[in-house]
KOLKE-804580 format. One record per residue: x, y, z of N, C-alpha, C in turn. Coordinates in steps of 0.1 Angstrom, whole numbers. Each point is the difference from the previous one (the first is absolute). Layout:
% KOLKE-804580
+-------+-------+-------+-------+-------+-------+-------+-------+-------+
:  n_px :  n_py :  n_pz : ca_px : ca_py : ca_pz :  c_px :  c_py :  c_pz :
+-------+-------+-------+-------+-------+-------+-------+-------+-------+
:     X :     Y :     Z :     X :     Y :     Z :     X :     Y :     Z :
...
+-------+-------+-------+-------+-------+-------+-------+-------+-------+
***
This chain:
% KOLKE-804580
+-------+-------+-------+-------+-------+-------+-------+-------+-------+
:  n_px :  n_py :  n_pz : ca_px : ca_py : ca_pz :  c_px :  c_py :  c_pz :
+-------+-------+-------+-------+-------+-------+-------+-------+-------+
:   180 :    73 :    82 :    -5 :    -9 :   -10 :   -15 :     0 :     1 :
:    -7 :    -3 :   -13 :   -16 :     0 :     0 :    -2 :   -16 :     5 :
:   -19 :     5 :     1 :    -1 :    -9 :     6 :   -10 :    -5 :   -14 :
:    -5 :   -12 :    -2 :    -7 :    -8 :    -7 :   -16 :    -4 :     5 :
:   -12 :     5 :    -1 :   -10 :    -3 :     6 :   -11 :    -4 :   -12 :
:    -3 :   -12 :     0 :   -12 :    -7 :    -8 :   -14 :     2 :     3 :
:     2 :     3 :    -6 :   -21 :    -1 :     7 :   -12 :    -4 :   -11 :
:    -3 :   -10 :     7 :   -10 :   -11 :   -11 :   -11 :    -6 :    10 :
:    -8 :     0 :    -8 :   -19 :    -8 :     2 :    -3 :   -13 :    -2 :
:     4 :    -9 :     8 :     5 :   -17 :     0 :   -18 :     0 :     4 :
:    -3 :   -16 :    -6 :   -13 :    -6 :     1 :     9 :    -8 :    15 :
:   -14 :    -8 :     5 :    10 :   -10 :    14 :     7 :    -5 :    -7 :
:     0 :   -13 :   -13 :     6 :    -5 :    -7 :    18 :     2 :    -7 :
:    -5 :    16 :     0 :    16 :     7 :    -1 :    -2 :     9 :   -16 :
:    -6 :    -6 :    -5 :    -4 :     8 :   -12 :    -3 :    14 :    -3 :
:    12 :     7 :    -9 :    -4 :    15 :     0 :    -3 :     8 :   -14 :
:    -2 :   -15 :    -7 :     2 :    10 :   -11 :   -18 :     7 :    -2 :
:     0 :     8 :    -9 :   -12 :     9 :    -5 :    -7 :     1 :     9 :
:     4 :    10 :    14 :   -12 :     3 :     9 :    -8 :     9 :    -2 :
:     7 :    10 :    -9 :   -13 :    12 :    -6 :    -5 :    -2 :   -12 :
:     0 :    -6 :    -4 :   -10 :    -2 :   -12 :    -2 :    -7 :    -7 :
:   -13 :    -7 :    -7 :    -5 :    -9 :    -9 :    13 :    -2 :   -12 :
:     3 :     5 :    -2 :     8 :    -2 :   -16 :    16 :     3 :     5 :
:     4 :     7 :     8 :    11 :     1 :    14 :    15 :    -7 :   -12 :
:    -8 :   -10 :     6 :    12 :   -13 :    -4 :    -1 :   -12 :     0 :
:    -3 :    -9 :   -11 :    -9 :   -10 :    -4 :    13 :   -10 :    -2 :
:    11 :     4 :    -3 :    12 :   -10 :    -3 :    -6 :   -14 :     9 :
:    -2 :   -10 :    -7 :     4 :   -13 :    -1 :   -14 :    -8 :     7 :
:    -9 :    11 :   -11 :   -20 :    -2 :     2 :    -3 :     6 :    15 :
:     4 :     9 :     9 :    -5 :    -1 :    10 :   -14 :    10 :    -1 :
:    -5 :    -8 :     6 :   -17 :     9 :     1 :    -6 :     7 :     7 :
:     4 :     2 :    13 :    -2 :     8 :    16 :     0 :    13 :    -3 :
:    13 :     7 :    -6 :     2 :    13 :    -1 :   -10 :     7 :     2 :
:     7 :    13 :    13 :   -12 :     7 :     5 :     0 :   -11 :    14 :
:     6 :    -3 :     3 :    -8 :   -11 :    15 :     1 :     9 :    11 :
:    13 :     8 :     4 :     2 :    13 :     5 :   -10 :    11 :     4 :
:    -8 :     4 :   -12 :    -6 :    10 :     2 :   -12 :     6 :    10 :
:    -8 :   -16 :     1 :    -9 :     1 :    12 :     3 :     3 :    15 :
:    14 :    -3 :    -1 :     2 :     3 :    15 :     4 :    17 :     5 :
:     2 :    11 :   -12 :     5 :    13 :     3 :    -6 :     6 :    14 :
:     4 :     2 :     5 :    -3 :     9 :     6 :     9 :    16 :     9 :
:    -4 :     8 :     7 :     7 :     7 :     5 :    11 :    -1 :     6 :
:     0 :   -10 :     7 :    18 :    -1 :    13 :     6 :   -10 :   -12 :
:    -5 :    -8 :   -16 :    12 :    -1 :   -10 :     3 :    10 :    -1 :
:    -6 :     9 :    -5 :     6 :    12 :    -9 :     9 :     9 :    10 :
:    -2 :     3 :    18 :     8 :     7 :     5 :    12 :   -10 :     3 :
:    -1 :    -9 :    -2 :    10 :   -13 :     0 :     9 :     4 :   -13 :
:    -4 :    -1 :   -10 :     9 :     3 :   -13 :     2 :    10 :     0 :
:    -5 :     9 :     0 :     3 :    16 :    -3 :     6 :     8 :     9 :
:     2 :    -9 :    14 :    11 :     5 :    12 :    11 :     9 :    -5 :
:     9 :    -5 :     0 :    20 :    -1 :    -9 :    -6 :    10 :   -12 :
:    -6 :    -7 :    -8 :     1 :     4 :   -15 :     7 :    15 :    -4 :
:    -3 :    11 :     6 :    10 :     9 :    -4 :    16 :     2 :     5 :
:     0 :    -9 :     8 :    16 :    -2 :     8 :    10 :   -10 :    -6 :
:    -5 :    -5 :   -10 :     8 :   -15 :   -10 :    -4 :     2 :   -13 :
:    11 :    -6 :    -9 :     1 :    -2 :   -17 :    -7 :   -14 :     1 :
:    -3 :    -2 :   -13 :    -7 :   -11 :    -4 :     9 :    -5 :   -10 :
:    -3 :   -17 :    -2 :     8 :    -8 :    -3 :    -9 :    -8 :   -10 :
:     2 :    -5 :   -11 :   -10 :    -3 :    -8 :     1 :   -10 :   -13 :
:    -2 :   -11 :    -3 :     3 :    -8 :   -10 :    -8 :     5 :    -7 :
:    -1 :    -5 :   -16 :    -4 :     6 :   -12 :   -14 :     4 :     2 :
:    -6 :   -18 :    -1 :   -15 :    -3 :    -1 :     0 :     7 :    13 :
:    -1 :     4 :     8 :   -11 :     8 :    10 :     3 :    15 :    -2 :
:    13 :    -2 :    -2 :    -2 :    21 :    -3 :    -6 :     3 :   -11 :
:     0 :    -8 :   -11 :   -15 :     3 :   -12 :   -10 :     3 :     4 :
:    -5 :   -15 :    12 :   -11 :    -2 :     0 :    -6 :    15 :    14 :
:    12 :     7 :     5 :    -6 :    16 :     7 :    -3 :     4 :    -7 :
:    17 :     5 :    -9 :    -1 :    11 :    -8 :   -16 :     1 :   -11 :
:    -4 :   -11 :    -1 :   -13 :     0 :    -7 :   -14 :     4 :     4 :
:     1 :     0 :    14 :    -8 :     3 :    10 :    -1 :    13 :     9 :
:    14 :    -1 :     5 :    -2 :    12 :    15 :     0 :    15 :   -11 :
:     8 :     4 :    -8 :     2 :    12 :    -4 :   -12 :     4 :    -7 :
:    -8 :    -8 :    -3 :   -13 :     5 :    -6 :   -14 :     3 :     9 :
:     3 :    -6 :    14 :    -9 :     4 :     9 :    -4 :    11 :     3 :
:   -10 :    10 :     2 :    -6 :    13 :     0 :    -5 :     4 :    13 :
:    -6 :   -14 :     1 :    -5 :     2 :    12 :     6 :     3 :    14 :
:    -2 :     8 :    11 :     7 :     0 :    12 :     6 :   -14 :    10 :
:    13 :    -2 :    -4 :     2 :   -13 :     9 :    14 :     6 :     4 :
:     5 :   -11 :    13 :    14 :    -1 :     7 :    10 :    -3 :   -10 :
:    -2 :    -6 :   -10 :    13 :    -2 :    -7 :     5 :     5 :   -16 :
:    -9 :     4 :    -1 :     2 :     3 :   -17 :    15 :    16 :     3 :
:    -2 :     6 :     9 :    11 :    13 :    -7 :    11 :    -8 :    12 :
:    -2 :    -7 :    10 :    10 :    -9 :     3 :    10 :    -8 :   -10 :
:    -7 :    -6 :    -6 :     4 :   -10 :    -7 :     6 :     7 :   -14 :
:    -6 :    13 :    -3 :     5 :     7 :   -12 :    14 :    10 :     6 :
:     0 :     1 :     8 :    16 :     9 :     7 :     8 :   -10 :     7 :
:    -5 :   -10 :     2 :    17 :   -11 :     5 :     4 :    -6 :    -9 :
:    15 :    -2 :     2 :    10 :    -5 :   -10 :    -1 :   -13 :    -1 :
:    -2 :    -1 :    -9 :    -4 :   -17 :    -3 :    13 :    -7 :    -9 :
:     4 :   -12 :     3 :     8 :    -7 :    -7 :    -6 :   -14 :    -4 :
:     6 :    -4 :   -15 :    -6 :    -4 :    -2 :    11 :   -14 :   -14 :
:    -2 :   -12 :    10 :     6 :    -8 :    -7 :    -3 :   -11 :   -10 :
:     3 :     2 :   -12 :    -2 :    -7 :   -14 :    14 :     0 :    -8 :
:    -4 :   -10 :    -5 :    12 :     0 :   -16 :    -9 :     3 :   -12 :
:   -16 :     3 :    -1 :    -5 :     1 :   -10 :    -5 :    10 :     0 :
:     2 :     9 :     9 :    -2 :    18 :     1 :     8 :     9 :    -8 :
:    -4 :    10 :     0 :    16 :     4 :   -10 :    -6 :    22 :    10 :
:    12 :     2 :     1 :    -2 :    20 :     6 :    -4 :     3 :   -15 :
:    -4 :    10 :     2 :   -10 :    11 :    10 :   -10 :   -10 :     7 :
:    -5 :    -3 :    15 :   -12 :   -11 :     2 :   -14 :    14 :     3 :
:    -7 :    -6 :    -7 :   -13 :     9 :    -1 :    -3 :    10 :    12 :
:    -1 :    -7 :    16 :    -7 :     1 :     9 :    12 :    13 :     4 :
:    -6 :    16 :     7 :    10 :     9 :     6 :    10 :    -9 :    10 :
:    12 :     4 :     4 :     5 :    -4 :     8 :     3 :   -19 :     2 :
:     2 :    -1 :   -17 :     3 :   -16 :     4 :    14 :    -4 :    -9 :
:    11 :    -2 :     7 :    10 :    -9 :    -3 :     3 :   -17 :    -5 :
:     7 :    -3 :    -9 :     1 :   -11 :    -6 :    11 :    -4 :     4 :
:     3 :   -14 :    11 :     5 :    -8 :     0 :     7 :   -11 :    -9 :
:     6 :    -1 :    -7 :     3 :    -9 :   -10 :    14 :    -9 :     5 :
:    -3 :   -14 :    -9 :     5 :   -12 :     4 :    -4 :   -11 :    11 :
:     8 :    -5 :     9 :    -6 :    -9 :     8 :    -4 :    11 :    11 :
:   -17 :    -8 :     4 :    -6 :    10 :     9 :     4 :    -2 :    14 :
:    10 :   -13 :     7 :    -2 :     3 :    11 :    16 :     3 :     3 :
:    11 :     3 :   -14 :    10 :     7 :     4 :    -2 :    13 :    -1 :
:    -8 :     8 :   -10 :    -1 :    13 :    -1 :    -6 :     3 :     9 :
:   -10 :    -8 :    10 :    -9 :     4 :    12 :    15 :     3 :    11 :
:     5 :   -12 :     1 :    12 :     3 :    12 :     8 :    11 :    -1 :
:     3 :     3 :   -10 :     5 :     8 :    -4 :    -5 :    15 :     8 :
:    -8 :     4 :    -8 :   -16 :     7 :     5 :    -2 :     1 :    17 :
:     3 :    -8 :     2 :    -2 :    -3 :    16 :     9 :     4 :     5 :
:    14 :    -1 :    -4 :    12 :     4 :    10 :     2 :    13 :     2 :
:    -6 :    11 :   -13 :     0 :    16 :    -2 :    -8 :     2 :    14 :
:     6 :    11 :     5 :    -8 :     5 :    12 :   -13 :     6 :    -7 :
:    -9 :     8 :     4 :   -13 :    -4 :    -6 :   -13 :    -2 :    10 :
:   -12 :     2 :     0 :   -15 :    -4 :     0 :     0 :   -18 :     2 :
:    -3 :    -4 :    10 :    -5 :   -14 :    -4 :   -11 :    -2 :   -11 :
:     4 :   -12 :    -8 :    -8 :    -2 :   -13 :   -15 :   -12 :     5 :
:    -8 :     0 :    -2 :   -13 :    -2 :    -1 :    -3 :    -7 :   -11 :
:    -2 :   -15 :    -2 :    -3 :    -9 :   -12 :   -14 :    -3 :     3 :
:    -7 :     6 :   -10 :   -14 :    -3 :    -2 :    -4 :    -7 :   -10 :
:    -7 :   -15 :     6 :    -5 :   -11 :    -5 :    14 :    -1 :    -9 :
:     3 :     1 :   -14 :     7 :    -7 :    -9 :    10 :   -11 :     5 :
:    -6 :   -13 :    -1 :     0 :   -15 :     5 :     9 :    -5 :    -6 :
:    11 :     3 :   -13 :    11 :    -8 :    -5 :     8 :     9 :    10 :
:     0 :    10 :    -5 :    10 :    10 :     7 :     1 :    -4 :    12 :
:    -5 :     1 :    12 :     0 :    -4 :    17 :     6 :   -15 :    -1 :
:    -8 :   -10 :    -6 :    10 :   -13 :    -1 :     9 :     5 :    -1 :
:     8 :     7 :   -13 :    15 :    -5 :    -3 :     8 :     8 :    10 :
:    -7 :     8 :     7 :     6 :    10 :    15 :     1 :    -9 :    10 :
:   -13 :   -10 :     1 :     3 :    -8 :    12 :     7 :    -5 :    -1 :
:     3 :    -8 :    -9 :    13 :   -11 :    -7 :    14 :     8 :     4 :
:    -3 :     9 :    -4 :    13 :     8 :     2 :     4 :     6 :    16 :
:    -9 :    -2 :     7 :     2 :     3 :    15 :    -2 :    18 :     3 :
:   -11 :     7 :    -7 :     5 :    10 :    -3 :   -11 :    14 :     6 :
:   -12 :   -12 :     3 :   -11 :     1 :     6 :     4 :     5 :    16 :
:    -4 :    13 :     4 :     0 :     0 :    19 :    -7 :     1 :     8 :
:   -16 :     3 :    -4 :   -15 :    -4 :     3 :   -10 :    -3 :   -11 :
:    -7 :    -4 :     7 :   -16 :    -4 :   -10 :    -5 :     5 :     7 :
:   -13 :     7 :    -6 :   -13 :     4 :     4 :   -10 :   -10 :    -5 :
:    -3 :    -6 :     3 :   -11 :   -12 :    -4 :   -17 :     3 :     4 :
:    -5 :     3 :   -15 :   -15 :    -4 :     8 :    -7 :   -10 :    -3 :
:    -1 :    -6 :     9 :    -4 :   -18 :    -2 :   -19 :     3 :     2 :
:    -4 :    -4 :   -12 :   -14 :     5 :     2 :    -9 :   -18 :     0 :
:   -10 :     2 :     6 :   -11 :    -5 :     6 :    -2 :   -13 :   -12 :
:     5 :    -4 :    -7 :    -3 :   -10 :   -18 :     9 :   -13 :    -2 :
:    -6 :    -4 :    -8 :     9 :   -17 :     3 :    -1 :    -1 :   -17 :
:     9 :     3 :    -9 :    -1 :     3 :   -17 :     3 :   -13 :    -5 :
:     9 :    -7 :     5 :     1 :   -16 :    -6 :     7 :    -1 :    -9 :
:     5 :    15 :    -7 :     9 :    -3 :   -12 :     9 :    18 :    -8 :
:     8 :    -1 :    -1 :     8 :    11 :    -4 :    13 :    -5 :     6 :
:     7 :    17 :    -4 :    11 :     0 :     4 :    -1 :     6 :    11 :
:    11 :   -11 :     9 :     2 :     5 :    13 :    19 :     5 :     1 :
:    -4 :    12 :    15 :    13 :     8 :     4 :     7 :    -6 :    -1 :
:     0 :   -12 :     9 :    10 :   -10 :     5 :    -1 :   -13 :    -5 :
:     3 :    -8 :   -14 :    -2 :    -9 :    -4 :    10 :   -10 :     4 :
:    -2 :    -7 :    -2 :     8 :   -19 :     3 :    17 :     7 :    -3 :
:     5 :    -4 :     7 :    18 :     1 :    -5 :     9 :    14 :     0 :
:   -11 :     3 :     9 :     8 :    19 :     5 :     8 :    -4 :    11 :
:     8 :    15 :     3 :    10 :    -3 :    12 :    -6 :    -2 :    13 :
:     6 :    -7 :     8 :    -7 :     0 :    14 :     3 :    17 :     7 :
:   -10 :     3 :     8 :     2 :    14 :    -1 :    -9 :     2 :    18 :
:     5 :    11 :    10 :    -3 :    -1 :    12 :    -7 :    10 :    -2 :
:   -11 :     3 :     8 :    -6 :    11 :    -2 :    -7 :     7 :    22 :
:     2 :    11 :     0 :    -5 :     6 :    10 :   -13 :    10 :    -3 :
:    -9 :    -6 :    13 :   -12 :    10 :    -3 :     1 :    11 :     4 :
:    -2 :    12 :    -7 :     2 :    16 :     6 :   -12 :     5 :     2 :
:   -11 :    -3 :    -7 :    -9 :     7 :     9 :   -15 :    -8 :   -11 :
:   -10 :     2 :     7 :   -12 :    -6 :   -10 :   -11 :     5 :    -2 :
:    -4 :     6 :    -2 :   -16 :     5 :    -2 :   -14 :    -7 :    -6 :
:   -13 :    -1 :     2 :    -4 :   -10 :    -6 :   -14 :    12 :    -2 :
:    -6 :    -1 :   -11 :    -7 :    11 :    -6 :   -13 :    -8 :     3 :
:   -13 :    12 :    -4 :   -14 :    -4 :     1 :     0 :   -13 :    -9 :
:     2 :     2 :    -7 :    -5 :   -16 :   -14 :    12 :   -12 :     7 :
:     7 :    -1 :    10 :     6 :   -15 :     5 :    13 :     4 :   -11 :
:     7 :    11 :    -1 :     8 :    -5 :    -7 :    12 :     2 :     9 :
:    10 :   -10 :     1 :    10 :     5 :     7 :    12 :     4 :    -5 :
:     5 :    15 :     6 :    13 :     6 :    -8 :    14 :    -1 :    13 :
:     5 :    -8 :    -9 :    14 :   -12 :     9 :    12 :     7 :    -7 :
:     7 :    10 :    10 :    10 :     5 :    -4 :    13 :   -10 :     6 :
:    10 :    -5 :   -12 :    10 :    -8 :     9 :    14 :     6 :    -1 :
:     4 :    -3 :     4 :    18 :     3 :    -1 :     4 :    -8 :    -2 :
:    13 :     1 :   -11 :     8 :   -11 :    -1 :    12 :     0 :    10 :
:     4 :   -16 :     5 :    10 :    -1 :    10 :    12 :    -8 :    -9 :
:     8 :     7 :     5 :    11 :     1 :    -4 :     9 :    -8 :    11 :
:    12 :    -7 :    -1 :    15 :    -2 :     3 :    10 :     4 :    -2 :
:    -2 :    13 :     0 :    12 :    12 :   -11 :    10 :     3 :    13 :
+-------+-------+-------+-------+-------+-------+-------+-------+-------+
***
């Protein structure tokens, strides 16, 4: 069975939404977007870009746009652009329809966190959920989640959407390892514990 691994950019607060960019994701006035960006640095990037050719990617609507709109146009020499253009990406919506634009990306259709289990039980690449914040809720909810990668950066935002909002499951977590980069940001890899 696959494994389920989240990886998201929490303020201390818990807040993740629009950490790359000003216009990012404004749903419901938020104004920060971009709060993320000041902290990049090298041991992020060998932090993210570790795995990346050893796992599929997992992806709700609004964030796989919001790559697809971005990485495949990059020119410039970086770690992820022909990464991110040669892994298999999945990609769950009811408002997508196949052919999906991006090389190597699959459509998920119906409820996302049965087609995700589903997905998960195929032997297979562990899948890799990057940022897209409805999707991972309705995974958490669903128990479906088996680590987080968290990078909890250096900022106190006061308002967005947060990972873990009011009335989620109670949920155990073990720390597997942590790294903490030049800019204070700390990258909190957990496991989920189980009574299986």
């Amino acid at each position: 069975m696959r494994r389920i691994v989240a990886v998201q950019h929490l303020s201390l607060d818990g807040v993740m939404q629009s950490p790359s960019g000003l216009d990012e994701d404004q749903r419901g006035g938020f104004t920060h977007g971009g709060w993320a960006q000041p902290d990049n640095d090298e041991i992020m990037g060998a932090e993210l870009g570790g795995d990346m050719g050893s796992v599929e990617l997992l992806f709700g609507r609004f964030t796989y746009e919001q790559f697809y709109g971005y990485w495949p146009k990059q020119t410039e020499p970086n770690p992820f652009t022909d990464v991110l253009n040669n892994t298999h990406k999945y990609v769950a919506s009811r408002t997508l329809a196949e052919p999906l634009p991006w090389v190597n990306s699959t459509l998920l259709s119906g409820d996302a966190a049965e087609s995700v289990a589903e997905l998960k039980a195929k032997p297979g690449k562990d899948l890799v959920v990057l940022g897209s914040g409805n999707l991972v809720q309705s995974l958490i909810q669903a128990d479906l989640v088996d680590s987080y990668q968290l990078l909890i950066h250096p900022v106190v935002l006061g308002s967005g959407r947060r990972l873990f909002p009011d009335g989620g499951p109670l949920s155990r977590l073990r720390l597997a390892k942590s790294v903490i980069t030049t800019k204070g940001v700390v990258i909190a890899t957990y496991e989920a514990v189980r009574n299986d």
